[in-house]
C-alpha positions as CSV (number, residue, x, y, z in Angstrom):
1,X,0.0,0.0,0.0
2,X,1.4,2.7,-1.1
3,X,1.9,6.1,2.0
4,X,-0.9,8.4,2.8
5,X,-0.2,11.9,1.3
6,X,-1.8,15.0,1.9
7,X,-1.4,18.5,0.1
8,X,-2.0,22.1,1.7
9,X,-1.2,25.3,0.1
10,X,1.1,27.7,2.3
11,X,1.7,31.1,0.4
12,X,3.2,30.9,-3.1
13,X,3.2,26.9,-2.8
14,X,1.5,23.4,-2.4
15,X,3.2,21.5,-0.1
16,X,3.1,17.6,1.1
17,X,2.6,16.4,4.2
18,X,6.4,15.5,4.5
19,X,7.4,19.7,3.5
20,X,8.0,18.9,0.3
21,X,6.8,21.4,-2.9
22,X,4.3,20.0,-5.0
23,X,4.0,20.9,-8.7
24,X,1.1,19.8,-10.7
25,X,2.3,18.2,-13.9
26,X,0.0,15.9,-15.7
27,X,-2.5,15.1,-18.6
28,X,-6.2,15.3,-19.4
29,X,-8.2,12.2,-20.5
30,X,-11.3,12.7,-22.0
31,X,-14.3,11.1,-22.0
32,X,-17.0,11.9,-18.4
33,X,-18.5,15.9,-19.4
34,X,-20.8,15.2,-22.3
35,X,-24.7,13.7,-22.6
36,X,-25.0,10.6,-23.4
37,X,-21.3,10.0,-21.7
38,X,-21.5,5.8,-22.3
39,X,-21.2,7.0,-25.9
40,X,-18.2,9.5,-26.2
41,X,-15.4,8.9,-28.3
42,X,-13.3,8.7,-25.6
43,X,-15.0,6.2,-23.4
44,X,-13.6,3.3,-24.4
45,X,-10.1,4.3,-23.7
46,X,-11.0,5.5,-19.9
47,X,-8.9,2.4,-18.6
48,X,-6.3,1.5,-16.1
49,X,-3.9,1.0,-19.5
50,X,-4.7,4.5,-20.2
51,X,-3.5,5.8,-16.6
52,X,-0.1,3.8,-16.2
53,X,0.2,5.5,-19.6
54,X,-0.1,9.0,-17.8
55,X,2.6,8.0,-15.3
56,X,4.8,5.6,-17.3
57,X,4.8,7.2,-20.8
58,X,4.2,11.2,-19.4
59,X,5.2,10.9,-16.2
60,X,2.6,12.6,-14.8
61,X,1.5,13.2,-11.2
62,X,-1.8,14.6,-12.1
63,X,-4.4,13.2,-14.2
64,X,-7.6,15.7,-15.0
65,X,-11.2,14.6,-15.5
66,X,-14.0,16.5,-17.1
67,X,-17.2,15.7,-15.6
68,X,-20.6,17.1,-15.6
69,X,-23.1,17.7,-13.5
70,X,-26.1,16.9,-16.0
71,X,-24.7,13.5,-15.8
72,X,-24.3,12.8,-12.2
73,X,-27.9,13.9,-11.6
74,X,-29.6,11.9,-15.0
75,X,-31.1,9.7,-12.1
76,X,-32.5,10.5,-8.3
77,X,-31.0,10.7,-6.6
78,X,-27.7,10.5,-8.7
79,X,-26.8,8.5,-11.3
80,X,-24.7,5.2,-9.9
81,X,-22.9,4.1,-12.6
82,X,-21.7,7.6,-13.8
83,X,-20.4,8.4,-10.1
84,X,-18.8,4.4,-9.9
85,X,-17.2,5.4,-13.4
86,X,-15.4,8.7,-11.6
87,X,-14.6,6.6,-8.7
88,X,-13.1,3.8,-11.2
89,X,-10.5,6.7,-12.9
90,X,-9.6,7.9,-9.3
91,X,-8.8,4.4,-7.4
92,X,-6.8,3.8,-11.0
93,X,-4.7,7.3,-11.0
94,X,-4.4,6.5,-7.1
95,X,-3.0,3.6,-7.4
96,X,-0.5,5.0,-9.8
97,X,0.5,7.4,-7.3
98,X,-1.3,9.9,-9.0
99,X,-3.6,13.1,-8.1
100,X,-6.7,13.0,-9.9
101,X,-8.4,16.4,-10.6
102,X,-12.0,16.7,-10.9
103,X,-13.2,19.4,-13.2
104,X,-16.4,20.5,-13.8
105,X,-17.7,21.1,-17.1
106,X,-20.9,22.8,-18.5
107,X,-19.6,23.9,-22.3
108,X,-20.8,20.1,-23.5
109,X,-24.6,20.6,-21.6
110,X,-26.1,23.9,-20.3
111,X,-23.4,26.3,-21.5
112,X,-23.7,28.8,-18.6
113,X,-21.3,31.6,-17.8
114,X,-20.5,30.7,-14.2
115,X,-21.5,28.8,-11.4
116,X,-25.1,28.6,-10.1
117,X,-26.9,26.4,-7.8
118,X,-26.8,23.4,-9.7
119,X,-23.2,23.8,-9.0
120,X,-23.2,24.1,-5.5
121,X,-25.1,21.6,-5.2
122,X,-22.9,19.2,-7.5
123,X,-19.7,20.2,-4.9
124,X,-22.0,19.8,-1.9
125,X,-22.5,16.3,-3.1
126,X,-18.7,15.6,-4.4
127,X,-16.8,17.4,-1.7
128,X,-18.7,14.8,1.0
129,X,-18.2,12.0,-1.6
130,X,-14.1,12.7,-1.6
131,X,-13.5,14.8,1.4
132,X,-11.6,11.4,2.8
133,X,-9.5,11.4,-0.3
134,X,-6.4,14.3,-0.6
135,X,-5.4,13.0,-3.4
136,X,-8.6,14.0,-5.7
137,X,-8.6,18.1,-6.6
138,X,-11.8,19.8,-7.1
139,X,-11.4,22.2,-10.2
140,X,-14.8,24.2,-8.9
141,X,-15.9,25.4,-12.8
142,X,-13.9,25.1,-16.3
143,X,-13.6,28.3,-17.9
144,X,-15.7,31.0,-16.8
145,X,-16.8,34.3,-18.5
146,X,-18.2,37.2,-17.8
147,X,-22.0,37.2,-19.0
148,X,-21.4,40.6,-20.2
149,X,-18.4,40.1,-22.0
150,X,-16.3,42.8,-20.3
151,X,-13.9,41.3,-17.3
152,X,-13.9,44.4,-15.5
153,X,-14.4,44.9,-11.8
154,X,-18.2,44.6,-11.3
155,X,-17.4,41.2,-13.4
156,X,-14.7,40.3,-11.0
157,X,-17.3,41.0,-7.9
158,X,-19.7,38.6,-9.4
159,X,-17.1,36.1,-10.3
160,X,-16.0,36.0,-6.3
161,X,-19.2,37.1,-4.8
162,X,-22.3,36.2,-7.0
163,X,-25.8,37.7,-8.0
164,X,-27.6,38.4,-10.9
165,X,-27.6,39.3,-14.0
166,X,-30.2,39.2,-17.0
167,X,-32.6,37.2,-15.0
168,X,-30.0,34.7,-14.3
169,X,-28.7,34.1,-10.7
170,X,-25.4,32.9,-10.2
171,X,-22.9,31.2,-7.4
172,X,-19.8,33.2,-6.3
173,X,-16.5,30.7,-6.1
174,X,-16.4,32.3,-2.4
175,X,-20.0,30.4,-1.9
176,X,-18.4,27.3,-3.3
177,X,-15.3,27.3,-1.4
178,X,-17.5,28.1,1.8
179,X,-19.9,25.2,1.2
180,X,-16.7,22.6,0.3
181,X,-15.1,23.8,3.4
182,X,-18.4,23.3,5.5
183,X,-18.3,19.8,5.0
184,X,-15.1,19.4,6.2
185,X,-13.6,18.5,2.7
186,X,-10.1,19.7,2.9
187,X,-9.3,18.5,-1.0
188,X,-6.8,21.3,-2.7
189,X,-9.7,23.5,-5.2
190,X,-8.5,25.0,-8.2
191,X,-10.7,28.2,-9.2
192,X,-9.8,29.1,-12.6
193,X,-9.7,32.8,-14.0
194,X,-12.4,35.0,-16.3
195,X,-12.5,35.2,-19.9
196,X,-13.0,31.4,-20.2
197,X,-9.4,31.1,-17.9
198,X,-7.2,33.2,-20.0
199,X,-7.3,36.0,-17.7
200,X,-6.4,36.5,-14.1
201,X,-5.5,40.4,-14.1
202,X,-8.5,41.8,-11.6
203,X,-7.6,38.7,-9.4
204,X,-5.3,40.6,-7.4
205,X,-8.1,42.8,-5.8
206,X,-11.0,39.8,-5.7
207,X,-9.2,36.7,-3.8
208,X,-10.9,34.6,-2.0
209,X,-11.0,33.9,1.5
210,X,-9.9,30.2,2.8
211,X,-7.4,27.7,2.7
212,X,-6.0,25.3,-0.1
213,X,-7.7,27.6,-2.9
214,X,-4.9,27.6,-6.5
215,X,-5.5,29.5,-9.0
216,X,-5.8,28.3,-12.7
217,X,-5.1,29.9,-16.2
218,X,-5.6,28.1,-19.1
219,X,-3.2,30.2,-22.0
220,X,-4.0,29.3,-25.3
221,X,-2.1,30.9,-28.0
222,X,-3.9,33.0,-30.1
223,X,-2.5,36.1,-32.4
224,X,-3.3,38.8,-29.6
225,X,-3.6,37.7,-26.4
226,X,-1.1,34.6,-25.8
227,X,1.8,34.9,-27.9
228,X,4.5,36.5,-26.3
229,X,6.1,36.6,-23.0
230,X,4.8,40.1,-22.5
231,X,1.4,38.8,-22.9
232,X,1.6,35.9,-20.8
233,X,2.8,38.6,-18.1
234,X,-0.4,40.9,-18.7
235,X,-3.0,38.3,-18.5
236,X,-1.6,35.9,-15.9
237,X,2.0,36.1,-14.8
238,X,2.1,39.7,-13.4
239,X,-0.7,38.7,-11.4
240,X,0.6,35.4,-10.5
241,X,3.9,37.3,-9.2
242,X,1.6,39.5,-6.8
243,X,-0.9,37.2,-5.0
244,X,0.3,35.0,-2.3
245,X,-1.1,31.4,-3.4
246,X,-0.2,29.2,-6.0
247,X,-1.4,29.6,-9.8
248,X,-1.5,26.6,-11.8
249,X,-1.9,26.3,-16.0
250,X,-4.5,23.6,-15.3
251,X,-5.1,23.3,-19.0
252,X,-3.5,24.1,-22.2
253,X,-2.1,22.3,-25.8
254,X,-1.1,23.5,-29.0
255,X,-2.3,21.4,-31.8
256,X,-3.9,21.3,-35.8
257,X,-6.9,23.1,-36.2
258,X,-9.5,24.7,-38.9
259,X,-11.7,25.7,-36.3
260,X,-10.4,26.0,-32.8
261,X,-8.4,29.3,-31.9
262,X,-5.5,26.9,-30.3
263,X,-3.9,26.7,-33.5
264,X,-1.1,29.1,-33.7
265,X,1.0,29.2,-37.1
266,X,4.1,30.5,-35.2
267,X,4.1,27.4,-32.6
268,X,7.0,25.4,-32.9
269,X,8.9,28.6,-32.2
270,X,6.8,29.8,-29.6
271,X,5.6,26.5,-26.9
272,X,9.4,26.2,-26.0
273,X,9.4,30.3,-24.8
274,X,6.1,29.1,-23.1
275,X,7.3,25.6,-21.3
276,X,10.5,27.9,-20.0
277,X,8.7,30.4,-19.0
278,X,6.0,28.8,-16.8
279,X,9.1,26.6,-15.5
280,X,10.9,29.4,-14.2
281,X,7.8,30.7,-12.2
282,X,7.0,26.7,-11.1
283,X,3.5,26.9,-12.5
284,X,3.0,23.8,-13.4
285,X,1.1,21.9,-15.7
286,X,-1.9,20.0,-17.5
287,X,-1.9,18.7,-20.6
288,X,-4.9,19.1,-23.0
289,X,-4.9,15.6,-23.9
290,X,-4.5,12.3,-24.4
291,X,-6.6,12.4,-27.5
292,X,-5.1,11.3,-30.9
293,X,-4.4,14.8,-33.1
294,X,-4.0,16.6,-29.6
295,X,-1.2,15.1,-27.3
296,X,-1.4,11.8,-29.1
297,X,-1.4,10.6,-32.6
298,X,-4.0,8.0,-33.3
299,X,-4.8,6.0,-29.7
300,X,-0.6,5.5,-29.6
301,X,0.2,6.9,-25.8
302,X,3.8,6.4,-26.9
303,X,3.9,8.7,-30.0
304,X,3.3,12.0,-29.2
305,X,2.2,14.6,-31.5
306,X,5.0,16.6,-32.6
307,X,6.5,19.7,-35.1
308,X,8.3,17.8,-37.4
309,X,7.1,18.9,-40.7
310,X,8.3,22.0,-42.3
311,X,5.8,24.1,-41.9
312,X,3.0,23.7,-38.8
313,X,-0.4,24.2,-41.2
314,X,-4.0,25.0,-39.0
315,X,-5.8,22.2,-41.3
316,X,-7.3,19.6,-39.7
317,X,-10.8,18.7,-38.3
318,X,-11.1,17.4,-34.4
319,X,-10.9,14.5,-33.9
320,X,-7.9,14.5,-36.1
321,X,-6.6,10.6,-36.7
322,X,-4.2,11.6,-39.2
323,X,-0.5,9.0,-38.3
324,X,1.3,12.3,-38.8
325,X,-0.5,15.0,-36.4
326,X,1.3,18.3,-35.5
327,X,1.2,19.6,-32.4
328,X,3.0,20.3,-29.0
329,X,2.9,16.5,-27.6
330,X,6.8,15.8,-27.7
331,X,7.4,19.0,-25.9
332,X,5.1,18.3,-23.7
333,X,6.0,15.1,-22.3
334,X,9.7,15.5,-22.6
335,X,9.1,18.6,-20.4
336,X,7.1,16.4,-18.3
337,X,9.7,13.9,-17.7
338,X,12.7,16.8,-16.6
339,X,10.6,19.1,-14.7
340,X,8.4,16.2,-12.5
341,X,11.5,13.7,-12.2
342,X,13.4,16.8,-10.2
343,X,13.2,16.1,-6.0
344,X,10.5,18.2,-5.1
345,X,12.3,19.8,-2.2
346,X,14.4,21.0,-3.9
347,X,12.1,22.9,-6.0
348,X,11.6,26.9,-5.0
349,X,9.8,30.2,-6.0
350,X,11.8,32.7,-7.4
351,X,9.5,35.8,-5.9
């Protein structure tokens, strides 16, 4: 059996229960957030296999799962098999020596800005379900946006604090951290940032109260917004040097394209300046996924997606099967197996 280990977050950094830093590096598997989940694409490949692949193949110590609410609740008063399934992928990253991070997903079912009460009461019901388990993270809500489109201060207020807005009544993450930590669930939460994660600049002035609470940006490349270092200090890392708690990227890839906005021509150049400089501010990371055309080509854990054609093109359709798939996947694991492979004690913040 392998040792009990617990996680708290003191200042800048998570830390074990032996004083050692923990950084979160790991993949996301695919297959829990969507209707109809027996049916994803990714379903069948939810198996143990697919977890000593995580740890073996990308040595990661962190595995993320989308799931959805709309699923858990298909039946009264929940739905057994879905909830046995999530149990299923965290006994199998467990027993890995893995973290397995929860997230909660509504882009696949209701589509709603931010939190409301459905998804209190989904972390009411999880945080008792896991609160015995440190080794499962709660990622409260994936992505959030403003429902005005404008991340300014009366959207940061809502975002932290809740209320309404066009007839619609939403949850502040300070409600959902309060309600997790009322049922004496102590499990690390990850509160991602507005502007569907890509911002954390008015977190400075909005943090929320409690303990074990990281922060999460998820950086995709785009022309304007992700593609420098200057950039990535204006939307996250100047922020992330000011607060006092831990900011994670919790999700983020670089891969082919026609439709999605991840697909940045001047890549290959750009994810190393990107891996170096989240590693020099021991951010941390989570791979977006073990999905053929994204980390993966075809269902192969052990051939990762790669830029090793002579020019990176934005042409292909999701799910992309094609033997020869560009993307950041060899980066991303060989990064992976320096970075997580280094003693954690030995591992400090620079600010």
């Amino acid at each position: 059996m392998l040792p009990k280990i617990t996680y708290h977050v003191q200042g800048k950094e998570i830390l074990d229960n032996h004083g050692k830093v923990f950084i979160p590096y790991g993949v996301l598997v695919v297959g829990l957030s969507v209707p109809n989940w027996r049916h994803n694409l990714g379903i069948a490949h939810l198996t143990r296999d697919q977890m000593v692949a995580a740890r073996n193949l990308w040595y990661a110590n962190t595995v993320s799962l989308l799931v959805a609410s709309q699923d858990l609740f298909a039946a009264y008063p929940y739905d057994k098999a879905y909830l046995a399934k999530i149990d299923q992928e965290v006994a199998w990253a467990n027993e890995e020596n893995m973290n397995l991070l929860l997230v909660l997903q509504y882009e696949d079912t209701t589509k709603q800005y931010l939190p409301t009460r459905d998804t209190a009461h989904f972390w009411d019901f999880m945080s008792r379900h896991y609160r015995q388990n440190p080794r499962v993270f709660f990622d409260v809500f994936n992505e959030p946006l403003s429902p005005t489109g404008i991340d300014d201060a009366a959207a940061w207020m809502l975002w932290r604090g809740g209320g309404t807005v066009n007839n619609t009544t939403y949850v502040g993450m300070q409600q959902l951290v309060d309600s997790i930590r009322g049922n004496h669930a102590s499990n690390l939460l990850f509160v991602d940032g507005l502007a569907t994660a890509e911002d954390i600049k008015g977190l400075p002035s909005h943090l929320l109260s409690g303990s074990n609470i990281v922060y999460a940006v998820h950086p995709y490349f785009n022309a304007t917004q992700h593609a420098t270092p200057g950039q990535w200090d204006f939307w996250f890392g100047n922020a992330a040097r000011v607060i006092s708690s831990p900011v994670v990227v919790d999700e983020w890839s670089e891969y082919q394209s026609a439709t999605n906005l991840e697909c940045f021509p001047q890549a290959p150049a750009v994810v190393p300046l990107f891996l170096n400089y989240i590693k020099e501010r021991h951010m941390g990371l989570i791979a977006w996924a073990l999905f053929p055309g994204l980390l993966i080509r075809g269902w192969n854990y052990d051939n990762p997606t790669a830029f090793d054609q002579p020019v990176y093109l934005c042409n292909a359709l999701f799910p992309n099967y094609d033997p020869h798939a560009q993307g950041a996947g060899q980066l991303v694991r060989h990064f992976f197996k320096v970075n997580s492979s280094l003693p954690s004690g030995q591992q400090q913040y620079p600010f």
